[in-house]
C-alpha angles and dihedrals in degrees: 000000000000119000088216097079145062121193084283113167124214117220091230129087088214119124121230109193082050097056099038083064099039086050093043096046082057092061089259115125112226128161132193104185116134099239088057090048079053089060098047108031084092143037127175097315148097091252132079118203109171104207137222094243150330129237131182107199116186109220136355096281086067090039082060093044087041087056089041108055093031083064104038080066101035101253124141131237134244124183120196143182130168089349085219088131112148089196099048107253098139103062123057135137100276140063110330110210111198105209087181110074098061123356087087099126117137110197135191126341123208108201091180097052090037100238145112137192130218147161111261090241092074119112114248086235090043099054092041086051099061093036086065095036085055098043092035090243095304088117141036148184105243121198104091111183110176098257092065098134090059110015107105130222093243084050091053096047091052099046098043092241127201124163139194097313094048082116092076098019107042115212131317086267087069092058104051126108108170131352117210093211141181123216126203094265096051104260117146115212144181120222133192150154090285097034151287135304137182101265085220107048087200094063102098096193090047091049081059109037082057093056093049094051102045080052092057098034099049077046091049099052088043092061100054100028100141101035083057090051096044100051118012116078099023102135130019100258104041089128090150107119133001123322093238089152088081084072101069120105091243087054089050104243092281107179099177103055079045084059097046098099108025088120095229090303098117116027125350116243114240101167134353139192111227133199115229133207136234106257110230113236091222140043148144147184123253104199108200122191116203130175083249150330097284093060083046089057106047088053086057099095102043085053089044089066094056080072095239117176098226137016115191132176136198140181134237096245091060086045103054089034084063089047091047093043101047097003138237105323081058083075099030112144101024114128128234116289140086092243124042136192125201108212109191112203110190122183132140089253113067091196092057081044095059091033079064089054103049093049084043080064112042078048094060090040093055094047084068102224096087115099092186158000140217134180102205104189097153111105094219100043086054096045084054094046096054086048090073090052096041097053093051097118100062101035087053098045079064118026133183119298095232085048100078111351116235094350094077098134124086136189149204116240092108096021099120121035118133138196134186111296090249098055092049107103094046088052092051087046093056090043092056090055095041091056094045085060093057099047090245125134116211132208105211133204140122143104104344105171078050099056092242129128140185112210120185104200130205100243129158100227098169100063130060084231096058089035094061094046086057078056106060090037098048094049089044091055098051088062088043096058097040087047084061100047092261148135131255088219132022102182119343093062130223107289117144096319090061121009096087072058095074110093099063086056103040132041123245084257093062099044092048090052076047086055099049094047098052078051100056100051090034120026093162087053083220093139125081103000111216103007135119096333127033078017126185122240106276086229093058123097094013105174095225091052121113099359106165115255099235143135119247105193119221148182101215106074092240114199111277126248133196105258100353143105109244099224077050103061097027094071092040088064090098116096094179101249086150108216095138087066091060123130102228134354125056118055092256153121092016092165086045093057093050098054112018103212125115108240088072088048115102090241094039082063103045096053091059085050079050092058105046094057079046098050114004107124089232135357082253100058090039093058083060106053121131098203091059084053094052088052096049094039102098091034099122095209082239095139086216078126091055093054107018089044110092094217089037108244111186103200091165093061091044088050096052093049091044092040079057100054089040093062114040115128090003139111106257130219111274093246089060090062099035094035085030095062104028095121079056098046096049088043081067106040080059095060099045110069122227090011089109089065096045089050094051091045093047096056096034098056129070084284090057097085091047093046088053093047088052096051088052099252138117112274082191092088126046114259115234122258121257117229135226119277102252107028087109091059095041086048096049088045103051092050083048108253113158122237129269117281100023098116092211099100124105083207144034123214114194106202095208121215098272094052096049085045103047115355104040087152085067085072098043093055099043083054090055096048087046086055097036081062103051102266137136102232115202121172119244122234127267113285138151125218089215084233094150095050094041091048098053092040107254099135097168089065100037081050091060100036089061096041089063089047089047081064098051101038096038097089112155087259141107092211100151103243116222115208117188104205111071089221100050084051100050083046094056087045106044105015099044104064090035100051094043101021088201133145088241097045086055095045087055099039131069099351097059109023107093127204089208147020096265107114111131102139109236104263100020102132113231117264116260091208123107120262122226112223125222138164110224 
């Protein structure tokens, strides 16, 4: 019996196991396992649907069959991109369709007409990427939305997405020429400003579904033409409803920007021709520091008038959360101030441009609310600087400790409503009191030159009490942000987080033309479960309800939570936010980059660890599932997730501790024991002379692959040589390192086992450049970070292999220690002192471990002393 899942009932009479082989007979993969349920029954929002199944279909002709089969047996569809959906529109109970792992295609693009196709399941980055490698950056893709390097196309379209140059270049919707769409019948249509065609002409359903449908929707649009006209399109980011302004004749009829953000209620996307954008020579960052967000706002017309192409704010929690999370260099360059606002200026002079940014300035100045000002013209240091906005969302899901005491966490829920530019800083005014009121603290970042802002809130979503509490805020706030002319949702769209939210923003007339267009496309109202019309409570399915209060015991000292069970809330720690999905950039999810698909995605992983503290019958039965082990299979223990994550998600701590509980009393896989006890093994080889050559030979030689396969590991890569014994020592020595124990050395280096065993030359080089510096250089004992046995989850062993180095290392001193191998690093600073939780592990661990050999004390004089110089 699976341990994810509990008796749970879906409310469809469809069967999976049914329509999985009816799909896959059709050529379409599904899969209904519960592991893979686990991975999909959430995105990047409060809420938690498991569906029915999943299915990954590979072009538009399988999104057809998938609609098809899933109605000929009742079932519901859910397209999904990215599933990077703050409001929760790419989970529900129903057929999942992953446009994402394949339907990645980019067409044509037409630098001459200023367009480009793709498949919806192309990343925004990714997309923007090969339009400026084909026009040689004379052209972009514009919108720009944070989540780039994982939101998908198809996302964008059906959100509605705009980004942080929405400011010059409006929403997705702006940008959008023709969209190739399915509807829940099967249709496949082409839609476009002027109408709608079968995209197959020969396809004798889909000619007629087109005419019905222009018939109902020019009716439609003649019915309630002005409401249409009165309260859809006010400000730039009402992106709540349907766009059914887009209808209207002086809007040219234009189906397809009506259909960018229906939120995969009404067709599916299966291609889409996309306007670019010229691409300025010239641009740079104006960096503005201001006391808080409400002085920030009220500079945000007057900057609006010097014509930027983004303005951006931030607060000073996301910025000392980054500081606290990747240090100071993370900051570097902010001016003073706790708000901030990133102005981008783009021209083809960059003198003019800078002449822009300089006035920009004195203006603000002479306004009398800026603190300070900064030019930022440096690629890189902008680059860095935008990093701080783009990752918001997670730094400000999990904030500094010292930043709010015990209340830490925030969450989406109001976390995207906009008004016009102008009424922003009274809004934000109003939204401050009314979360004091409500004893609720708010991050705050977003658009601001768009009058949108994103706003992670401190609830408390796992108790009735908290969750009460969501529900009289969140009600409140809708009727905030309509008494001041604006939209429930700006960007994210409405979802399950907004769209029972509805009706205080729009009047009975406009829902009901809602109504009729979600009717017209979907009779059946098989598409999109919950959202916009016919919505959910957006109380219900909340993710953190009804989590089980139990103790999960574990060996690694995890940081400790009011009134919840460490391992609990540790894995709980991911949001979604999916950037260890991304394309390029970071160091993670590499797994994730070989094989695409979201069980070996850091947040893949850590939603089936979700599920188990939600549904495993007992703690005990939980730490056995083999479901949770297939997940956590192809992690490779690297920690890029607990550094590159913007929520720090440490899955190769949570794999370790799960991998111990998994094994126990069971036979292993061969690469835990050969892999496992590789620092032994080479301890050995050392002392055995001659056994180095016959290693080498051995695996070198037509026995190598077999030696490998027996050992549990790939013969289809060359193992590494082995070195001799001593070639370490010979290497340290000759750069002039002193020996262990002398107590003369500035710095320690620790030559961990690898690089004894295969890359000696790296000590012997990090001692040149120690001493090249001025240092004494002494080599540290001999000590083992217990990596091996960390990393394959046998936590007994790694306990004792680095109590025996905390003896050794722990010497009374504050000598910097220099390890050469980033992992073993990462291992002395993090598992250390979470594996021991001594005085002494933490002595030894992260003050002291260095990443690199960068360890002068502030204020120690250089040496006057000659250098010898070596090349190592």
């Amino acid at each position: 019996m699976s341990t994810l899942t509990r008796g749970e009932t879906l409310t469809c009479e469809a069967d999976a196991a049914t329509i999985v082989a009816a799909l896959q007979a059709a050529g379409v993969e599904a899969d209904a396992s519960s592991r893979r349920l686990a991975e999909y029954a959430y995105d990047a929002s409060n809420y938690r649907l498991r569906p029915l199944l999943v299915a990954f279909p590979r072009s538009g002709a399988q999104v057809r069959t998938a609609v098809r089969v899933a109605g000929a047996h009742g079932a519901s569809i859910i397209v999904r991109g990215g599933g990077t959906s703050m409001a929760g529109n790419a989970i529900g109970i129903g057929v999942v369709l992953d446009l994402s792992r394949y339907m990645r295609a980019i067409g044509p693009v037409d630098e001459a007409g200023g367009t480009v196709e793709a498949q919806p399941g192309v990343v925004l980055s990714t997309l923007t990427n090969h339009v400026e490698a084909v026009t040689g950056g004379r052209l972009t893709f514009a919108p720009d939305p944070s989540s780039k390097t994982r939101a998908t196309l198809g996302g964008a379209i059906g959100n509605d997405a705009c980004g942080n140059h929405s400011v010059r270049y409006g929403r997705t919707s702006d940008h959008v020429v023709e969209l190739d769409v399915v509807l829940s019948d099967g249709s496949a249509l082409t839609v476009f400003r002027g109408g709608l065609r079968a995209t197959d002409p020969d396809d004798v359903v889909s000619v007629a579904r087109a005419a019905e449908l222009n018939d109902h929707l020019m009716q439609l649009a003649r019915t309630h033409l002005a409401d249409l006209r009165t309260h859809l399109g006010r400000i730039p980011r009402q992106v709540s409803g349907y766009h059914l302004r887009h209808l209207l004749p002086e809007e040219g009829f234009d189906v397809a920007r009506a259909l960018v953000g229906s939120e995969g209620t009404c067709v599916i996307v299966v291609g889409a021709r996309m306007r670019l954008v010229e691409r300025p020579s010239s641009a740079l960052l104006v960096c503005l520091g201001y006391d808080d967000v409400v002085d920030a706002a009220l500079d945000v017309p007057m900057i609006l008038s010097e014509d930027p192409a983004a303005v951006e704010g931030i607060d000073s929690a996301i910025v000392e959360t980054m500081r606290w999370r990747r240090g100071d260099d993370a900051v570097a360059g902010m001016p003073a101030g706790s708000a901030w606002l990133y102005v981008d200026l783009d021209g083809d002079d960059l003198d003019r441009v800078r002449e822009r940014a300089e006035r920009l300035i004195e203006r603000c100045a002479a306004a009398g609310r800026l603190v300070e000002g900064r030019v930022v013209a440096d690629g890189v240091d902008r680059a860095k600087l935008w990093r701080v906005r783009e990752d918001g969302a997670g730094l400000s899901a999990r904030l500094a400790p010292h930043l709010a005491p015990g209340r830490g966490e925030s969450w989406p829920g109001w976390e995207d409503a906009a008004v016009a530019p102008e009424a922003l800083a009274d809004y934000l005014r109003d939204l401050r009191a009314l979360l004091e009121q409500h004893g609720l603290e708010g991050v705050m970042y977003g658009h601001f030159g768009a009058g949108c802002m994103h706003v992670r809130i401190t609830y408390d979503l796992r108790t009735p009490a908290g969750r009460a509490v969501f529900e009289q805020f969140t009600s409140a706030a809708a009727r905030l942000v309509v008494a001041h002319g604006g939209s429930l949702s700006g960007e994210h769209g409405d979802g399950r987080a907004r769209s029972a939210l509805l009706p205080i923003m729009y009047p009975p007339s406009i829902l009901a033309a809602f109504a009729q267009f979600k009717q017209a496309w979907d009779p059946q109202k098989r598409f999109g479960p919950g959202s916009i019309v016919d919505p959910a409570e957006f109380v219900d399915d909340l993710a953190l309800a009804a989590v089980p209060d139990r103790a999960w015991p574990t060996t690694f000292h995890l940081p400790r939570t009011q009134g919840q069970d460490p391992f609990v809330h540790a894995v709980q720690s991911c949001i979604g936010v999916g950037r260890c999905r991304s394309d390029s950039g970071g160091v993670m999810c590499p797994s994730y980059r070989a094989t695409r698909d979201e069980k070996d995605s850091t947040r893949g992983r850590a939603r089936v660890l979700q599920e188990i503290v939600r549904n495993a019958p007992s703690p005990e039965a939980g730490w056995r599932s083999d479901e949770v082990r297939e997940a956590l299979d192809l992690c490779l223990s690297c920690k890029a997730c607990s550094s590159d994550c913007p929520v720090g998600v440490d899955m190769a701590t949570y794999k370790s501790e799960f991998f111990d509980h998994y094994y126990a009393g069971r036979l292993r896989p061969r690469s835990h024991y050969s892999l496992g006890e590789l620092p032994r093994l080479l301890a050995v080889a050392a002392r055995v002379p001659g056994s180095t050559r016959v290693a080498n030979a051995l695996l070198s030689g037509p026995l190598g692959g077999t030696a490998m396969r027996a050992a549990g590991l790939t013969d289809r890569r060359r193992p590494p040589r082995l070195a001799e014994p001593d070639a370490w020592i010979r290497q340290v020595a000759a750069a002039g390192a002193d020996r262990p124990g002398s107590g003369t050395g500035d710095v320690l280096i620790l030559v961990d086992s690898f690089t004894r065993g295969f890359r000696p030359q790296v000590a012997g080089a990090a001692t040149a450049v120690l001493r090249e510096a001025g240092e004494d250089v002494e080599i540290a004992p001999d000590a083992c970070c217990g990596l091996t046995w960390i990393s394959t989850g046998r936590l007994s062993a790694a306990r004792r292999v680095l109590t025996r180095a905390v003896k050794v290392l722990d010497d009374d001193t504050q000598r910097p220690i220099v390890v050469l191998e980033p992992s073993c690093a990462a291992a002395f600073a993090s598992d250390l002192p979470e594996l021991l939780g001594t005085p002494a592990a933490r002595r030894v661990g992260a003050p002291r471990t260095q990443l690199r050999p960068a360890c002068r004390r502030p204020g120690r004089p250089r040496p006057t002393r000659p250098v010898r110089r070596s090349i190592a």
